[in-house]
N, C-alpha and C positions, 0 to 999 in steps of 0.2 A: 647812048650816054644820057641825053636830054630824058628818056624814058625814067631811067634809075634813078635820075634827081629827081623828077615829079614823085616819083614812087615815094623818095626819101622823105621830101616835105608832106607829105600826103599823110604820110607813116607820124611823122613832127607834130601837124596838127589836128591830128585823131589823138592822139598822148597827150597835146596841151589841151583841149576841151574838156577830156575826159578826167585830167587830173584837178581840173577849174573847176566842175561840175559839183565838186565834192567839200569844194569850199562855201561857206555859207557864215552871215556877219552876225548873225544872230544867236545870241548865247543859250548854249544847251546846260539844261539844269541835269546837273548828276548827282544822283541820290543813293542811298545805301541807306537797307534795311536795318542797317546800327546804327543810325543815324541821331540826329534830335527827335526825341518820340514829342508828340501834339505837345502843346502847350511850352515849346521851347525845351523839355528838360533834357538835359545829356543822357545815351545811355553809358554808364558804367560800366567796366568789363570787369567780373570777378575775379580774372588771372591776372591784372594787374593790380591789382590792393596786396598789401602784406598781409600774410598768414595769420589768420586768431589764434588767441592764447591758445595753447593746447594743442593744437592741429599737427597733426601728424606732418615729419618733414622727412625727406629721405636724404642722408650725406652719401656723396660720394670721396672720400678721402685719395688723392692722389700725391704725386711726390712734388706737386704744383701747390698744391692746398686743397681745401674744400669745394665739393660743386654741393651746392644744396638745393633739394628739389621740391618744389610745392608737389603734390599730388591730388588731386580730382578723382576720388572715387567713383560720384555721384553723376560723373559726364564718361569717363571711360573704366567702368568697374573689371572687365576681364583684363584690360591692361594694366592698371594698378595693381591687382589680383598677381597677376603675374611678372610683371618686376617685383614686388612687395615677395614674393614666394620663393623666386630665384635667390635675391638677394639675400634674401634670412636661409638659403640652403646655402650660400655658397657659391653660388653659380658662376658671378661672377668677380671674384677673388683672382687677380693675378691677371685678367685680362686687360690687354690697353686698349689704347684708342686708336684701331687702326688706320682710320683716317682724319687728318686734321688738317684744316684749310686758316688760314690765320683771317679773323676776322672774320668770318664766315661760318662755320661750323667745327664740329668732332662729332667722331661717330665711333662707337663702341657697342659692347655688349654680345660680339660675336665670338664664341669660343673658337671659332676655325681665324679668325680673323680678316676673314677674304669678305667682307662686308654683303654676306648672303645671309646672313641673321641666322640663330641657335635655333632648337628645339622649343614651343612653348611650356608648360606645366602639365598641359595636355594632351601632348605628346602630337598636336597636329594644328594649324595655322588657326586662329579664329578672326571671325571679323574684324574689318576694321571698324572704329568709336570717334565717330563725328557729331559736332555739336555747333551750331550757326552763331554761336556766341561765343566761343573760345576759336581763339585765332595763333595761327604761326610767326607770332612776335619775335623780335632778335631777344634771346636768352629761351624761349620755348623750347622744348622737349618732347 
């Protein structure tokens, strides 16, 4: 018995050193590449400013009201390309939102509605359109 409790405490403060070990009083700078650029000035995100005069928007009309969509051709052109395509064929007319999370998201756009996504324009997946400056904000798409 006396065996098992040395073992136990032994097991105790291997776990307390080791979780000490990782504590440290000195403040670590954390930084982000979107940060303050030199000279103090903020960066700007362009998906947060409102849309310029003229600038193409896309509604989605539901029985809730309007979603309406900025669009970024110039950050992700085959995916604009391709909602912008569906949408003006039809595509998706009549389809819901098969999943909706309160406060958290909706997900639509699947005609099967089993959230495995449609066909694209081209009849086969294309890459995905990443860009280090547009980010997955609450209300992003």
């Amino acid at each position: 018995m006396q065996k098992i409790t040395r073992i136990i405490v032994l097991i105790l403060v291997t776990f307390l050193i080791l979780s000490l070990s990782g504590c440290n009083k000195d403040p670590v700078e954390i930084t982000d590449e979107n940060g303050p650029k030199e000279g103090g000035e903020e960066m700007v995100l362009e998906q947060l400013n409102m849309p310029k005069a003229g600038e193409e928007i896309a509604v989605i009309t539901t029985n809730f009201g309007e979603i309406r969509i900025r669009l970024f051709p110039e950050v992700a052109p085959k995916a604009v390309e391709n909602f912008k395509t569906h949408a003006q064929n039809g595509y998706y007319d009549g389809i819901s939102f098969h999943r909706v999370i309160k406060d958290f998201m909706i997900q639509g756009g699947d005609p099967e509605g089993t959230g495995r996504g449609g066909e694209s324009i081209w009849g086969a997946p294309f890459e995905d359109e990443f860009d280090i400056y547009y980010h997955n904000f609450r209300g992003a798409l």
